[in-house]
Each structure stands twice: as C-alpha cells, then as structure tokens.
N, C-alpha and C positions, 0 to 999 in steps of 0.2 A: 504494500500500500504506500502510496507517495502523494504530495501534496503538490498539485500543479496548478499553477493557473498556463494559459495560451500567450507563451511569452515570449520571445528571443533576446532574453535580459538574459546572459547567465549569471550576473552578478547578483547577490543576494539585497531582497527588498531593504531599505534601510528603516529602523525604530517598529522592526516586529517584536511584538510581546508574546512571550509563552505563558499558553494555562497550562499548570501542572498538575493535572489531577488526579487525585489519590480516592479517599473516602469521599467522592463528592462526585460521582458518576450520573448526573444529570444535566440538563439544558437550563430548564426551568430553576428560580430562586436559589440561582449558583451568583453568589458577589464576587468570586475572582474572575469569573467569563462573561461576565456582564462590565465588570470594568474593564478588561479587555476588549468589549465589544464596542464600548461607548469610547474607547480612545480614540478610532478611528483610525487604528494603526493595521499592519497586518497579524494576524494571531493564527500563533502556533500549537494545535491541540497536542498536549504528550500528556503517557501514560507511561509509567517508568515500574516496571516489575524489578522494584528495590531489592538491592542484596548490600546495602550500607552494614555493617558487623553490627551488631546489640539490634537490629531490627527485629523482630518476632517473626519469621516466615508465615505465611498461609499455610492454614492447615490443608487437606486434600479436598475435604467438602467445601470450604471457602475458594478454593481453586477453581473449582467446578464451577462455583456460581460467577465468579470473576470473568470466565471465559465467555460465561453468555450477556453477563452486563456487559463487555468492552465490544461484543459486536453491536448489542444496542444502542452504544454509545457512539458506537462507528456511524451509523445508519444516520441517527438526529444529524449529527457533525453533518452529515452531507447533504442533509436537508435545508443547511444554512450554508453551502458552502463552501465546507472545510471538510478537512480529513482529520482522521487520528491517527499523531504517531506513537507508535509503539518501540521503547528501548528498554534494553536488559542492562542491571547493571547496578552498581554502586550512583547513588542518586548526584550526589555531587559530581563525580565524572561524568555521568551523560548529560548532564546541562550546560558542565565547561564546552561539550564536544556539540553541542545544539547552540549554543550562542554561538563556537566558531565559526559551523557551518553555517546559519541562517545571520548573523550580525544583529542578531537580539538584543537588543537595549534595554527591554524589560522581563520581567520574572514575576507571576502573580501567582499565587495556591490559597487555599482555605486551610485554617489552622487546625492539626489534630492535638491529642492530649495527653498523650504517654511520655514518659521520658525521654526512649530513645526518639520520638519523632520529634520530638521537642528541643533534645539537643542536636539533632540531624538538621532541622530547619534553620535556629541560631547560627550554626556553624555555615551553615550556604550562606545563608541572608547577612552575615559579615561578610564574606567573603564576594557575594556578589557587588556587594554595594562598595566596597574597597577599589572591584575591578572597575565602578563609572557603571554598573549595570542597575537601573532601578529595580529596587523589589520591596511587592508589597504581599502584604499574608490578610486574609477575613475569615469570619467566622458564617459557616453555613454547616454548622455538624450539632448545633447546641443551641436551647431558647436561649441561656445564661451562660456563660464563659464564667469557667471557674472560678475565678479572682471578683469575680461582680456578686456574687451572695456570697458573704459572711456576718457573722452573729454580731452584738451589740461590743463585744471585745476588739471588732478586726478579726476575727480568727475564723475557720473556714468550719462550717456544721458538720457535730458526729452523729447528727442523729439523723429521719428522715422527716419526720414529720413538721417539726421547727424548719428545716431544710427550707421543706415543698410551701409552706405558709410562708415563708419569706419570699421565694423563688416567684411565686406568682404574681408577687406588688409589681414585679420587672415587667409583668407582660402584657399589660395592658393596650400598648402601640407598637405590636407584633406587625411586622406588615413581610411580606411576600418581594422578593426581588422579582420583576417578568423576562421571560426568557429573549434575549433578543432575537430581532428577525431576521438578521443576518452579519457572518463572520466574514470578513473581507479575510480574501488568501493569501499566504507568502506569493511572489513572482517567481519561485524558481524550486525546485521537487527537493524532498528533503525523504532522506529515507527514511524506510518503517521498517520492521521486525515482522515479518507475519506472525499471525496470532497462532494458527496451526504450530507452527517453530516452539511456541513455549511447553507444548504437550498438557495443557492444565487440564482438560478432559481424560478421565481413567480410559486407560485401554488395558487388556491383555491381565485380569478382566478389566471388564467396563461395569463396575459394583454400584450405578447411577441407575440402574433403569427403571428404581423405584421415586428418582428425584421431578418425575414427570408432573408431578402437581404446581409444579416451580413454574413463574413465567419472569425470571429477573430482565432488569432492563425500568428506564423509565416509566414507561407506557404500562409498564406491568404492575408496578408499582400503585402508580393512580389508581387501577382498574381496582385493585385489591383492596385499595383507602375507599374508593368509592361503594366495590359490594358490601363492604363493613359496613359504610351508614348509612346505606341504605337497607337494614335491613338486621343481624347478627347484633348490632349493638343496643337495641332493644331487647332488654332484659340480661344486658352484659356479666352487670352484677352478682345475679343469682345464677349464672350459666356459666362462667369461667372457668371453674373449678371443674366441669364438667367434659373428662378427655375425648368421650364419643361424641360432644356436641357440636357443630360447629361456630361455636361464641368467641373466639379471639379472632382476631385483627388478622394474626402472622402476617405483622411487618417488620416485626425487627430483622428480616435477612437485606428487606430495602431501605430499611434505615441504616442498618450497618453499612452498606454499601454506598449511602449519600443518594440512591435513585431517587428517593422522596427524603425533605429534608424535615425538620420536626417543626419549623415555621408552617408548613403546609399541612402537616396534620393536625395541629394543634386551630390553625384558623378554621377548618373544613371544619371539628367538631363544634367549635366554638361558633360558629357561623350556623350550621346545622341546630344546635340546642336553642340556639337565640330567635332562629326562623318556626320555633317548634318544631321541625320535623323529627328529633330525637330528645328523649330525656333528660332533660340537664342534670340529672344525680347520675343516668348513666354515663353521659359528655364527661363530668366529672372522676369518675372512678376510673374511666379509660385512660383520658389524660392525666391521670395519678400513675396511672403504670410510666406512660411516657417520663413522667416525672422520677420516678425510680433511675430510670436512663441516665437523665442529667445530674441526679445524686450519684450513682455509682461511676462516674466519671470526674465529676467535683472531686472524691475522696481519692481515685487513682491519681489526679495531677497533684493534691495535696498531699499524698504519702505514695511515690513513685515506686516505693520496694514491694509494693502488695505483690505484683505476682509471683514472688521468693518469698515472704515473709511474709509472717501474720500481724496484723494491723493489733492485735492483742500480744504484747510478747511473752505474758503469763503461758500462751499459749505452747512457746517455745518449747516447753518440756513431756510435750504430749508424748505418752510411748505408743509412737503410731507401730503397725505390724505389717512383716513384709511378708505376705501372703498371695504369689505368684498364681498361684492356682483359684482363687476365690475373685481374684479380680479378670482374670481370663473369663470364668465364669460371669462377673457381672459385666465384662461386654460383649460376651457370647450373648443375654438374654436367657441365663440359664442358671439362675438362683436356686428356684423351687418357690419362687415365692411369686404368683402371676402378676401382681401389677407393677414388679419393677422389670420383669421381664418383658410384659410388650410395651412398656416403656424403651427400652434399651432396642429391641427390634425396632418398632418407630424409629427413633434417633436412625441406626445403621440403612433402613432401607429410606426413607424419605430426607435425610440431614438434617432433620428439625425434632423437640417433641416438648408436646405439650406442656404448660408450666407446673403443675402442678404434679403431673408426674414429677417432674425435671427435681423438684425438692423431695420428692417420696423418694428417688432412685438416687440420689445424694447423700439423702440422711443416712440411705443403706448401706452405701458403700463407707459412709467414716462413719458412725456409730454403731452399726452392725457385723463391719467387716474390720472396723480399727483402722484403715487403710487411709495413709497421707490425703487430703482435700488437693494435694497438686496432682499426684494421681489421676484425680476424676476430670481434675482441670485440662490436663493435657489431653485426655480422652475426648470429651468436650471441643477442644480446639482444633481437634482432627478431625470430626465426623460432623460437628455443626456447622451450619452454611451461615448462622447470623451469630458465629462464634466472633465477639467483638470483647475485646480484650476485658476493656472495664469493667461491663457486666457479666462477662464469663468468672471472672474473679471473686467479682464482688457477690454475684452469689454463693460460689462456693465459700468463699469465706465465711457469708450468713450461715451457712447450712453448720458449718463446723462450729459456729459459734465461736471464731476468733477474732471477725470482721468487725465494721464499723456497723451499730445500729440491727443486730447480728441476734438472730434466736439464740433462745436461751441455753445452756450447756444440756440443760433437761429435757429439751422438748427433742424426744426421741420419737420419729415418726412410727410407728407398726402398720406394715405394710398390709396388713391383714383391714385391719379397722380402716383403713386412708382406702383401699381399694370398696369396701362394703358402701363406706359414706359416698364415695365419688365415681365411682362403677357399678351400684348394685345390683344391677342384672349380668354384669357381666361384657357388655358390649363393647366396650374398650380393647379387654384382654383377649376377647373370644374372635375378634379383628387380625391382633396382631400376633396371638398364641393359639394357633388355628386346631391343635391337637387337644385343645380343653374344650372344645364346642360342644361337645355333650354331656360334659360334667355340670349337675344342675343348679341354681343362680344361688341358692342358697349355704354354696361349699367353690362357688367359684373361685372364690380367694382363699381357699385353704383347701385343694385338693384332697391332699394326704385322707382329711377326714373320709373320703369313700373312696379308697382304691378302683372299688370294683368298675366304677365308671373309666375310668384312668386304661387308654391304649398302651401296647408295651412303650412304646416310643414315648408315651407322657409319662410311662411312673418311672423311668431311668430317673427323671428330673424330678418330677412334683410327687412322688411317693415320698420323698425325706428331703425337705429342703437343706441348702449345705448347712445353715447354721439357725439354732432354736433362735424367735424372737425373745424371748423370757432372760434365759442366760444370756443373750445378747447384750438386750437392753442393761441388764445389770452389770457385767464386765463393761461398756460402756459409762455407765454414771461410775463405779468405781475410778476407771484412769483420769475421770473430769472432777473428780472429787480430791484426787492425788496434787492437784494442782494447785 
C-alpha cells in the first residue's frame, strides 16, 4: 500500500504532518486527525506495530482484532483521501525514517497512559521538537485525563465511588470532535508494510473461527453502541449479571481499540436518557461501568508498577502456589466446577467473556487454586480481544483483593451458589459445556451430585471437581488471614 497523489514532483511535499495512530483507530472524534486535517497541510496516516523495549506486546486475541480494525481503518482513510501507512519497528526509529522520507514538519498522536507509552512519547516529543519538528499529543482515549480528578488534598482517588462523583462535575460540556471530510495527500508515494506481512491472523491452526461474532472497525463499533440503545439497555440493570442474556454493550474491544471513543458513548447515552428514549437510572449504571474505565486507568498512570506489583504491599507476602497442572486445567475449561468452565471456553472460542463470569472465574483461580493474580492476568492478555492493560489489571487486582478500591480478602466467590443465582437453568453452561445438557437444572452446577446423568466424557471432569469449595474456601481465608 503507498500513498500517491498524480504527480511528477519526486520531491517530497513540504510541512506534511503525521497522524500516528495507536489506540485511536477511528475517523470520527479523533483531535490529533482532525488537527491534522484543519492545518491544511499534507497528512501522513501511520500505524506503527511498536517493538520500543518495556512496551507490553499484543497478546494473540488483541492481534486478531488489530488486523481487522487497521483494514477498516484502511478503507475510511480512503474515503477521505489518504492511505494508511503501515511500519514495523521501534516507534522512534520509524518516525526519524518517515520524517526523512516525506520532510514532515509535524508529529500529532492522542495520549495513552501507561508508563512505558508515557515515557516512549516524552522521549520522541523531546527529541522531535529539539530536531525543529513540531509535535503535539491530545486526548481522545479518556472523559478525564488523569491528572484532572483528584481529591480535596491534590492527590489522585483510591476509591471509586468519590472517584466517579467527582469525575462527573468534568463532564458537563462533553462535546464530540467531527470527522473531517477530507485528508489532503503527500505529493509523492511513501511506503507501507502490507498488512498480510505482519501475520497477526492465526494460521496453522487458525483457533478464530469462533471470533465471528466480532465486526471490529469503526463502523462496527457505532452499529454495536447503537443496537445497545436501542434496545439491550433497557433493563441493563437487572440483566447484566445475567451471562445467557444478551444485556451488555460489549464494547470494550472498540473502546480499547479507540474505534468509538468514550466522548461518543457517553453523549449517545446521555442524549438518548435526556430525549426519553432510555432510562436515565439505566443511562446511569451503564455509564458507571464506562466510568470504572476511567478509574482503572487514573490508578495505573498514578501507581505505574501495578502490573508487577500489588497496589496493597501487605499483599506482598501472599504464599501464592505453583500448581502447573490446576491452572492448565483452569484454561483448558476443565475445573469440574460448570460455570467457571464455560466461562473459560467462552473467553478461548469467542476472545471475550462475560463480566461477571470474568470475577467468578478469577476468584477461582486465586482463592481457590492459591495461584499468582499475574497468572490469570497474562492468560487474560493472551486470549482477550478488549485485553486493555489498565483494566485487565485493575480487575484482577480487585479480584485478589490487593488492588485499589479492591473486594474484600473475604468475599470468596463459590462457584456453585454464583452459577444457581446467575444461571439457574443452566443456559449459560449448557451453551458452552455442551456435554452437561442433560444433566437437570436443579444439579446443573454441581454435577457430581447425580452421576448417573453425567456421559463418560463428562464424569472424567465433573464427577470430582479438582479441588472441594469448603476446604478451598478455608485454606484460602487462612493464607489472607497470615497476612
């Protein structure tokens, strides 16, 4: 792919700006491509599959989704236009090597919030501006930028709910940047990387064929924000917690990706409640989740060690247990225990799973297996497609109860009782653990109790789960009681 205009210039355009886009893979209410657009200059679309050292790679299911946002992303670009370049590489070196070629003057991106991106940006954005290149950074990933809610001390909230009641007074003149309606192009072809070239689609095997529910990209995005309110968010509330149903959103894979940014979700509900067309207590409990977001991102730029370290360092002495075989088990989907199990298949075959699984199959694996919370983390960051650093963290650290704003040491899920309350027929498990479908609703979640229903194929597994909840539970509060 190459960016041409019809030119017999071979010299490069002079005062082209590059957008460098990362987590902000849209058109729409993007402020670094919109200030790019309004220069009036020529703009360079790059997309830079970063390999800067202390970067966190993509996991494999983030990979997958990557590949099909950067063709959609391909697609818009050239409906204004422009093209997208694609480079491999250490981010600082392909931008020295994109300003040589094209004579780039300018350097715009939207800010992210972790460390290494944090000091990776710092370190360019001196460096550019040293070399005579301007560069500027905005914000299109956050309602609130970290550094703009803290408490009445200056100091940044460890709780959420003080957090979210403050976070809100911000948001009053919320407004939407529009997408412009067209990219003026370099005058002279710059190359691109094909996409193919990176291999980010599984092959040999190709372990996606269950990710078809997915339609990443822009346009995908919208569709998904729009069948939500139209329709799923009514009765959010009481329906959330419900994994057979379908009452969540699932947009955190397009959020994490920047395809929809949380200015737009946040105005569409809030617009939607105010015109009547939806609940304003449900408008509200939705966008308390999104608010969770911006909390668990506030607390990673505010203490950058969390995904090494526990944000509690009490916690440091936990005797976690290296039990190779039980955790193979818990991401096989092969407990004995049904609703962490078709939790765990969910995640493998689709790269997503439901949220309230996601804390029942958490709790299990550190409180009932004893097993490190980076453990589940890194499992996590391999198989979810809206694996996003600061909430992938920050919940696990909730689950361990070492986190900021973090259940309690106590609240040991049982997966027995969490599946009855929030599965009670079974439909969930019986979806995605297809050999329990005749076991009947009333032992769904605790097989063992009648064998005789149980195929051989299902009492390998669910005739003797690997480990009792009872002595679980209690070897657990005992090592958190050690503390």
């Amino acid at each position: 792919m190459q960016v041409r205009k019809d030119s017999g210039d071979s010299e490069a355009s002079p005062g082209a700006v590059i957008v460098w886009f990362r987590k902000d893979l849209r058109i729409a209410d993007n402020p670094a491509l919109r200030h790019a657009a309004d220069s009036g200059r020529p703009v360079v679309c790059l997309y830079i599959l970063d390999e800067t050292p202390g970067v966190r790679p993509m996991g494999a299911a983030s990979l997958w989704w990557l590949d099909k946002s950067l063709k959609s992303l391909a697609q818009e670009l050239e409906k204004l236009g422009n093209r997208l370049v694609l480079r491999k590489g250490v981010a600082a070196d392909v931008l020295d090597a994109l300003i040589a070629e094209t004579g780039a003057t300018g350097v715009v991106w939207n800010r992210l919030y972790d460390k290494a991106s944090v000091d990776r940006d710092a370190t360019i954005k001196a460096r550019l501006k040293e070399a005579g290149v301007d560069c500027q950074s905005f914000n299109a990933g956050l309602l609130n930028e970290p550094w703009t809610v803290q408490n009445g001390s200056g100091q940044p909230y460890k709780v959420f709910t003080p957090y979210w009641r403050a976070a809100r007074q911000h948001l009053d003149d919320v407004t939407v940047e529009p997408a412009p309606k067209v990219l003026r192009c370099l005058d002279k072809a710059v190359r691109s990387e094909p996409l193919a070239a990176w291999d980010l689609h599984p092959t040999r095997p190709d372990w996606s064929k269950g990710f078809d529910l997915w339609t990443p990209g822009e346009a995908g995005a919208r569709a998904r924000l729009d069948a939500f309110l139209s329709g799923p968010i009514t009765g959010y509330g009481e329906k959330r917690d419900i994994p057979s149903a379908p009452a969540t959103s699932r947009l955190s894979p397009h959020l994490h990706f920047g395809e929809i940014g949380p200015r737009q979700v946040w105005l569409a509900a809030r617009n939607a409640a105010e015109a009547g067309d939806i609940p304003t207590a449900e408008a509200d409990k939705f966008l308390s989740e999104l608010g969770w977001r911006e909390f668990n991102h506030s607390i990673l730029f505010h203490w950058p060690q969390l995904p090494a370290r526990n944000f509690k360092p009490e916690f440091d002495g936990f005797p976690w247990a290296k039990d190779h075989a039980a955790f193979e088990a818990w991401t096989r989907g092969e407990t004995g225990y049904p609703i962490v199990d078709a939790g765990m298949r969910e995640l493998w075959t689709t790269g997503f799973m439901h949220n309230r699984v996601r804390m029942i199959v958490a709790s299990f694996l550190i409180k009932h297996l004893m097993i490190d919370w980076r453990e589940g983390e890194a499992w996590f960051w391999d198989t979810l497609v809206d694996a996003d650093l600061a909430n992938n963290v920050g919940n696990w650290q909730w689950t361990a109860g070492s986190g900021a704003d973090a259940a309690p040491y106590f609240r040991i899920f049982n997966p027995i009782s969490q599946g009855e309350k929030f599965d009670p027929r079974g439909d969930y498990v019986r979806r995605w653990v297809p050999e329990l479908k005749t076991v009947p609703d009333d032992v769904i979640h605790k097989p063992w109790e009648r064998p005789l229903h149980l195929s051989p194929a299902a009492r390998r597994i669910y005739a003797k789960p690997i480990v009792d909840h009872a002595k679980a539970r209690e070897r657990a509060l005992e090592a958190y009681h050690s503390l």
